[in-house]
C-alpha positions as CSV (number, residue, x, y, z in Angstrom):
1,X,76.3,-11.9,-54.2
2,X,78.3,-10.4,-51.5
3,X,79.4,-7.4,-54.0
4,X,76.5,-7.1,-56.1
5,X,73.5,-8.0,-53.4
6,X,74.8,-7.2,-49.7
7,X,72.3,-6.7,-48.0
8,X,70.7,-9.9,-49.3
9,X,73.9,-11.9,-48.7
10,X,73.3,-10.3,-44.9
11,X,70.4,-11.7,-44.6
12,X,71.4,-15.5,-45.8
13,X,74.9,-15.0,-43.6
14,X,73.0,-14.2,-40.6
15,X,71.4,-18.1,-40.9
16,X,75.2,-19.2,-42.2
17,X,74.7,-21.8,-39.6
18,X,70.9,-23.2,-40.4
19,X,71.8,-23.2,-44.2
20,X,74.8,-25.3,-43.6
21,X,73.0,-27.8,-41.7
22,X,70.8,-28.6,-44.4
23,X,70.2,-32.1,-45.3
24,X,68.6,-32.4,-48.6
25,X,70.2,-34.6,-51.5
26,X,70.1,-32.2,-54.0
27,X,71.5,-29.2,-51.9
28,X,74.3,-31.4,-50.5
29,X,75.3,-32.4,-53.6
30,X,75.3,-29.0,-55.2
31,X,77.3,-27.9,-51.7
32,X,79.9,-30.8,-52.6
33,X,80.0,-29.1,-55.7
34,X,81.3,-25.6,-54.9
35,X,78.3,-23.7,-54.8
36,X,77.9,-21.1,-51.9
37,X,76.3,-22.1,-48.3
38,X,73.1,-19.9,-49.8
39,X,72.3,-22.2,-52.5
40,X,69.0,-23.0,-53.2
41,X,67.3,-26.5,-54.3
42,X,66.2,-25.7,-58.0
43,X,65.0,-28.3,-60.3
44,X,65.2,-27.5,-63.7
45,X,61.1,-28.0,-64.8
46,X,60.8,-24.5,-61.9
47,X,61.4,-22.4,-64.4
48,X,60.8,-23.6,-67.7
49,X,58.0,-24.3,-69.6
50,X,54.0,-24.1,-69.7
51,X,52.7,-25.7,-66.3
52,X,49.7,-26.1,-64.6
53,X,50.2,-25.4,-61.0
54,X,48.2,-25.8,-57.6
55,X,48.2,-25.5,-53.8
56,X,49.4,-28.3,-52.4
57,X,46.7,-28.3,-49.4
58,X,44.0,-26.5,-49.8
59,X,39.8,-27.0,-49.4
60,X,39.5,-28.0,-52.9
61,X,41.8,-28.5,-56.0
62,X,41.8,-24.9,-57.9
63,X,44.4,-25.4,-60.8
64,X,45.9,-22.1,-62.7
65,X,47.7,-21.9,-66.0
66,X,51.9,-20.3,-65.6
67,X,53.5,-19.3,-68.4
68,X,56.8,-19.6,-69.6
69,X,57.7,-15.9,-69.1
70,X,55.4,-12.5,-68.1
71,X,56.0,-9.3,-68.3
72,X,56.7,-7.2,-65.0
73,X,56.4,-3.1,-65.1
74,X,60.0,-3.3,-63.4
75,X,61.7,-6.4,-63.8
76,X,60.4,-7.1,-67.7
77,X,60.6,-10.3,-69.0
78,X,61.1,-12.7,-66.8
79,X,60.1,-17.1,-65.9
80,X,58.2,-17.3,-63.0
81,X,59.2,-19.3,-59.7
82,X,56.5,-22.1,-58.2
83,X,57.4,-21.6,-54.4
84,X,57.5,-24.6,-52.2
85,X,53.8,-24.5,-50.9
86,X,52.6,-24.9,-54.7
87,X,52.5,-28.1,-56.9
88,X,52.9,-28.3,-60.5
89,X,52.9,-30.2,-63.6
90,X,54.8,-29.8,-66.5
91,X,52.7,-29.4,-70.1
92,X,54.2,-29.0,-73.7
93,X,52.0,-26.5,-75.2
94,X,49.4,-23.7,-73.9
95,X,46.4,-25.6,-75.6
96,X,47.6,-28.6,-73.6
97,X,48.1,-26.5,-70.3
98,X,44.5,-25.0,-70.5
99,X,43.1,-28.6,-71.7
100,X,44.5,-30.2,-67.8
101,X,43.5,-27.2,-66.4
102,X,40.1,-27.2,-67.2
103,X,40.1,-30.7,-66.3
104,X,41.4,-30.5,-63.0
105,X,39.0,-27.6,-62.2
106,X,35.9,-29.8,-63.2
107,X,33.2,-31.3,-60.8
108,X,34.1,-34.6,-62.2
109,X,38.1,-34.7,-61.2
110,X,37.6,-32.5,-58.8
111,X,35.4,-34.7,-56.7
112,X,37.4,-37.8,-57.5
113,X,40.3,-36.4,-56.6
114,X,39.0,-35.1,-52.8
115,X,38.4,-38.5,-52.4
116,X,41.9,-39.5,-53.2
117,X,43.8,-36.7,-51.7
118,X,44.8,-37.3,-48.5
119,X,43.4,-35.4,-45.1
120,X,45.0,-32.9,-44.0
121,X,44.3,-31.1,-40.5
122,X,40.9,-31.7,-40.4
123,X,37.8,-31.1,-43.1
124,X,37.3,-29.3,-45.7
125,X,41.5,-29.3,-45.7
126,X,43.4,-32.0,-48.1
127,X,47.2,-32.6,-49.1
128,X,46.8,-32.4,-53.1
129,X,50.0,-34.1,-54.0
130,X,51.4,-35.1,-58.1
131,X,51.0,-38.6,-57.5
132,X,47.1,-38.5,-56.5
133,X,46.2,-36.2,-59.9
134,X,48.8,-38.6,-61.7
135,X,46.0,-41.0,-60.8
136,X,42.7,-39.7,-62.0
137,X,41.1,-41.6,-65.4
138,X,42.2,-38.0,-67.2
139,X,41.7,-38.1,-71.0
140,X,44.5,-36.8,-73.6
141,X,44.5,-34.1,-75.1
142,X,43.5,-34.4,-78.7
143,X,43.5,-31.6,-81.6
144,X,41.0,-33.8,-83.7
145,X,38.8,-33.4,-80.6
146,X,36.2,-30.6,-80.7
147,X,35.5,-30.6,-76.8
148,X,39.5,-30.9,-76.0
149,X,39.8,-27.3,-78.1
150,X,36.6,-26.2,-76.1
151,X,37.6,-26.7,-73.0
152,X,40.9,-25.4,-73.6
153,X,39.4,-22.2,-74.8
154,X,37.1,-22.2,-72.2
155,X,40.1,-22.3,-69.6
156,X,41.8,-19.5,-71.2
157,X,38.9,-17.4,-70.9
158,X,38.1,-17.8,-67.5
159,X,41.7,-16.9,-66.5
160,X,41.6,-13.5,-67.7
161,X,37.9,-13.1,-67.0
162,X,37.5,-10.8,-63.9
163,X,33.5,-11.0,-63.7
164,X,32.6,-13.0,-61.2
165,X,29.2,-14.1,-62.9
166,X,30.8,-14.8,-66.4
167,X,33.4,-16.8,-64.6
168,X,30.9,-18.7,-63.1
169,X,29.5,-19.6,-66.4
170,X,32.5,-20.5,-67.7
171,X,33.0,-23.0,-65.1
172,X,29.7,-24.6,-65.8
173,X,30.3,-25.2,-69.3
174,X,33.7,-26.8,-68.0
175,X,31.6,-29.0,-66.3
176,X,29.4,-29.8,-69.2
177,X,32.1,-30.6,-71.4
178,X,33.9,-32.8,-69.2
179,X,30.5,-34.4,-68.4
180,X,30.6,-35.3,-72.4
181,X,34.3,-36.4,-72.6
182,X,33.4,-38.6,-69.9
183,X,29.8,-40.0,-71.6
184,X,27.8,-38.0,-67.9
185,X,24.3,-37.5,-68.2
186,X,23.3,-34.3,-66.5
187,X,21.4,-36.2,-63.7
188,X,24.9,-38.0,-62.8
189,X,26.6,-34.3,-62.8
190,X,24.0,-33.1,-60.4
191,X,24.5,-35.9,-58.1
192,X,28.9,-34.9,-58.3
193,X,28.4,-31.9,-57.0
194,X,26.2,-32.9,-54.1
195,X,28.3,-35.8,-53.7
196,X,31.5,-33.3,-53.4
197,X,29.5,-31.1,-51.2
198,X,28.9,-33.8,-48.5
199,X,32.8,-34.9,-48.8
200,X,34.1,-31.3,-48.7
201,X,31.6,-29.4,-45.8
202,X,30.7,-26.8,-48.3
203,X,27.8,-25.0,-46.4
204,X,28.1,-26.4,-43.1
């Protein structure tokens, strides 16, 4: 790094001290290791495969779809990096990304899970953490399934959708179909969404 990036290498040398001091597992064992005082923690799931990511505290769970590569205008092809303040889960295939996705973006989940999540600094704000989604009654995905391939397509419309009205519509037939996955008659959906308006402030 020192030849090929200096003035990057500057910039990690002029916190030598702060970097050494790090106490991690994983960076002290890669330290032990050889690797240089500049090393980053980097699990291996980071940068490969489909995922389905999320902030980790936010006012309300809004779950995206990350490829395995994209293409920059300058860089090309290359795997993007979840940054620390992000939470993800790892998925096999695209269908099966877009299938948790639209899941996790549902009134259904989505209100169960801002009853799980824990509080953090005060309303509408939660800490939305792996272990808390790992625990919502989420169906599989299941090809033979027509509303698993619905919802999946419905995800991966809404992500490249830039209309706010047609996105909007999308996200109600998200709801709808997770509402029939689930066996939720309309008048129980209704009653969701106010329920996650109290929880959450929304309007207040």
């Amino acid at each position: 790094m020192q030849r090929d990036y200096p003035n990057a290498y500057a910039h990690f040398a002029s916190h030598k001290k702060d970097l050494l001091n790090r106490r991690t597992r994983i960076i002290a064992q890669q330290m032990r290791s050889g690797s240089p005082f500049y090393v980053m923690e980097m699990k291996k799931e980071i940068g490969n495969g489909w995922k389905v990511a999320f902030r980790g505290i936010a006012p309300r769970l809004e779950a995206s779809v990350v490829p395995p590569n994209v293409t920059l205008p300058l860089l090309g092809n290359r795997a993007p990096i979840i940054e620390h303040t992000v939470n993800f889960i790892s998925v096999e295939s695209e269908e099966k990304a877009h299938f948790l996705c639209a899941l996790l973006n549902s009134t259904p989940l989505r209100t169960l899970l801002y009853d799980i999540a824990i509080p953090k600094g005060g309303r509408p704000m939660k800490r939305f953490d792996t272990w808390a989604i790992a625990s919502l009654p989420a169906p599989e995905f299941d090809e033979r399934e027509e509303t698993c391939g619905r919802l999946a397509s419905l995800s991966r419309q809404a992500h490249v959708s830039t209309e706010p009205n047609q996105i909007l519509k999308f996200e109600t037939d998200i709801d709808e179909s997770v509402s029939h996955l689930f066996g939720l008659q309309p008048s129980q959906l209704d009653l969701l969404r106010r329920h996650y308006d109290v929880l959450s402030f929304v309007g207040k």
